[in-house]
N, C-alpha and C positions, 0 to 999 in steps of 0.2 A: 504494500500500500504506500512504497514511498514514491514522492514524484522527481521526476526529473526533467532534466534542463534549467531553463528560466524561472520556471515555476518553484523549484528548490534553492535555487541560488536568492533570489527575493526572497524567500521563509527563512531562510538563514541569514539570510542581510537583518532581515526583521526582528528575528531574536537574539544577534548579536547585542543589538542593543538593549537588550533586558540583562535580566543578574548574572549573565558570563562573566561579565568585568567586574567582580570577587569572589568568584569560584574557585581561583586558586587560595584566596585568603580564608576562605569558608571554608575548605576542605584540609587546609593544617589548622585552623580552630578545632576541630573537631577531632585532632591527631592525626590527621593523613599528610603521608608526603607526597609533596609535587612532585610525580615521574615522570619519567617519558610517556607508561602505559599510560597515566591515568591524563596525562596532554591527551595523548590519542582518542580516547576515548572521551573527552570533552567533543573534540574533532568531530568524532563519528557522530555527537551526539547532534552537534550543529548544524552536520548536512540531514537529519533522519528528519521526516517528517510522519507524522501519523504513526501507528504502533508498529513496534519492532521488540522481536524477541532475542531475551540474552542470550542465547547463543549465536543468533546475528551479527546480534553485537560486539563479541567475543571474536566471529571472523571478522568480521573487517576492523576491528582495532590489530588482529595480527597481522593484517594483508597493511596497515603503514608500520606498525614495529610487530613482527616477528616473536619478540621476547614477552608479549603479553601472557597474562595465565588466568585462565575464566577467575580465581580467588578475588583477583585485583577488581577486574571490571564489578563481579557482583556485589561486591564490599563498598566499591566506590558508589555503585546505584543504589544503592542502601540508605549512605549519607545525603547522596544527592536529593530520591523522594524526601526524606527530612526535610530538605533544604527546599522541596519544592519544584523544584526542575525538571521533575519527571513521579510518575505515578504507576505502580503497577497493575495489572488485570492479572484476571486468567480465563484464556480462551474454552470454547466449548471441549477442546479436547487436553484441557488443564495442563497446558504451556502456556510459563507467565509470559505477558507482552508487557510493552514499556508504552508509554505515551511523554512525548517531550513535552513542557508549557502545558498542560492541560487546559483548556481554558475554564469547562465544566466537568463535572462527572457525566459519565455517560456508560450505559450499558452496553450488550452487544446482542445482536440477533444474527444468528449464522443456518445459514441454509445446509441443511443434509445433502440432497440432490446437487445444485450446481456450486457449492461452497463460497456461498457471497456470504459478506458477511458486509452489516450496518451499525454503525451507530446507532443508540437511542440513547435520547437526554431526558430531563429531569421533567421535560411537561409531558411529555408522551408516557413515561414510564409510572407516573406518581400515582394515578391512581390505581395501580396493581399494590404498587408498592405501601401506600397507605390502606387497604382492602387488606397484606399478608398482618401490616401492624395492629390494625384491628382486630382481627380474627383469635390471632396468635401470639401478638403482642411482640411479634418480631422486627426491627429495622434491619430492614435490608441495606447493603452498602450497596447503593446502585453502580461503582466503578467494578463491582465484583459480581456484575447480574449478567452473566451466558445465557440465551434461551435458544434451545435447537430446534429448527421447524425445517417448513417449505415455504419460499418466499411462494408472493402472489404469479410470478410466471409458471414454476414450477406446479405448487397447486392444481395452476390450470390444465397443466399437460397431465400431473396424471389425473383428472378427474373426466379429462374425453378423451 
C-alpha cells in the first residue's frame, strides 16, 4: 500500500516537517543510541506511506545498511509509537503493521476473496463499537479492529 513517485516524495516532504527534527534527541532520552541502523530506519520510515509490516521494514533498513538486526528496528518502533510517530495494528491474518503519523485510529476491513483491504475510521465504525460496549461492556480499541468479509464486488459475484 505504499505509493510511489511524486506522490511519496510530497508525503515525505510533508512529514519531514513534523517531529523528525528531534527524533534523534527523543530517542537517546529514552536510552537509545543514535546508529546507523536506527538512521536507517528513521529513513525507511520517511519514504513509507500507509501501513507497513516489521519485517518490511527490517528489509529495507538492510537493503541501505546491511548490519541491521530485526532487535534494533522492533525496539526502536516501540519507543517510536510512545513517541507517536507510528502506531501499530494487527492484520486479519495477525501480522503486526505499522502506520507512520497516524492521523486517526482507524480499523480495517479485509476481503477473503480478492484480498483488498480498507480502512474504517471512527464515524463509520462507532456504532458497532459503542453496541459491543453496551452489550458487554467492552471498549474496543478501534486501531486493533480486523473484520474479515466479502467486499461488495465480491458478494456480488458469488451470489449470481
Amino acid at each position: 500500500m505504499a505509493r510511489t513517485g511524486s506522490a511519496a516524495a510530497a508525503a515525505a516532504l510533508e512529514r519531514a516537517a513534523v517531529p523528525w527534527d528531534g527524533i534523534r534527541e527523543q530517542l537517546r532520552a529514552r536510552g537509545l543510541r543514535w546508529t546507523p541502523q536506527r538512521r536507517a530506519l528513521i529513513e525507511v520510515l520517511l519514504q513509507s506511506d500507509g501501513h507497513v509490516t516489521g519485517a518490511e521494514l527490517v528489509d529495507r533498513c538492510r537493503a541501505a545498511d546491511p548490519t541491521t538486526v530485526p532487535s534494533t528496528v522492533y525496539r526502536t518502533l516501540d519507543v517510536l509509537e510512545e513517541l507517536g510517530v507510528v502506531r501499530h495494528a494487527h492484520g486479519v491474518d495477525g501480522r503486526e503493521e505499522f502506520h507512520v503519523f497516524p492521523v486517526t485510529d482507524h480499523g480495517h476491513l479485509y476481503c477473503t476473496n480478492c484480498h483488498g483491504a480498507w480502512e474504517v475510521g471512527p464515524d463509520e465504525a462507532g456504532p458497532l463499537l459503542e453496541a459491543i460496549e453496551r452489550a458487554r461492556g467492552f471498549r474496543v480499541q478501534l486501531s486493533h479492529l480486523s473484520i474479515a468479509g466479502l467486499c461488495r464486488e465480491c458478494a456480488e459475484s458469488s451470489a449470481g
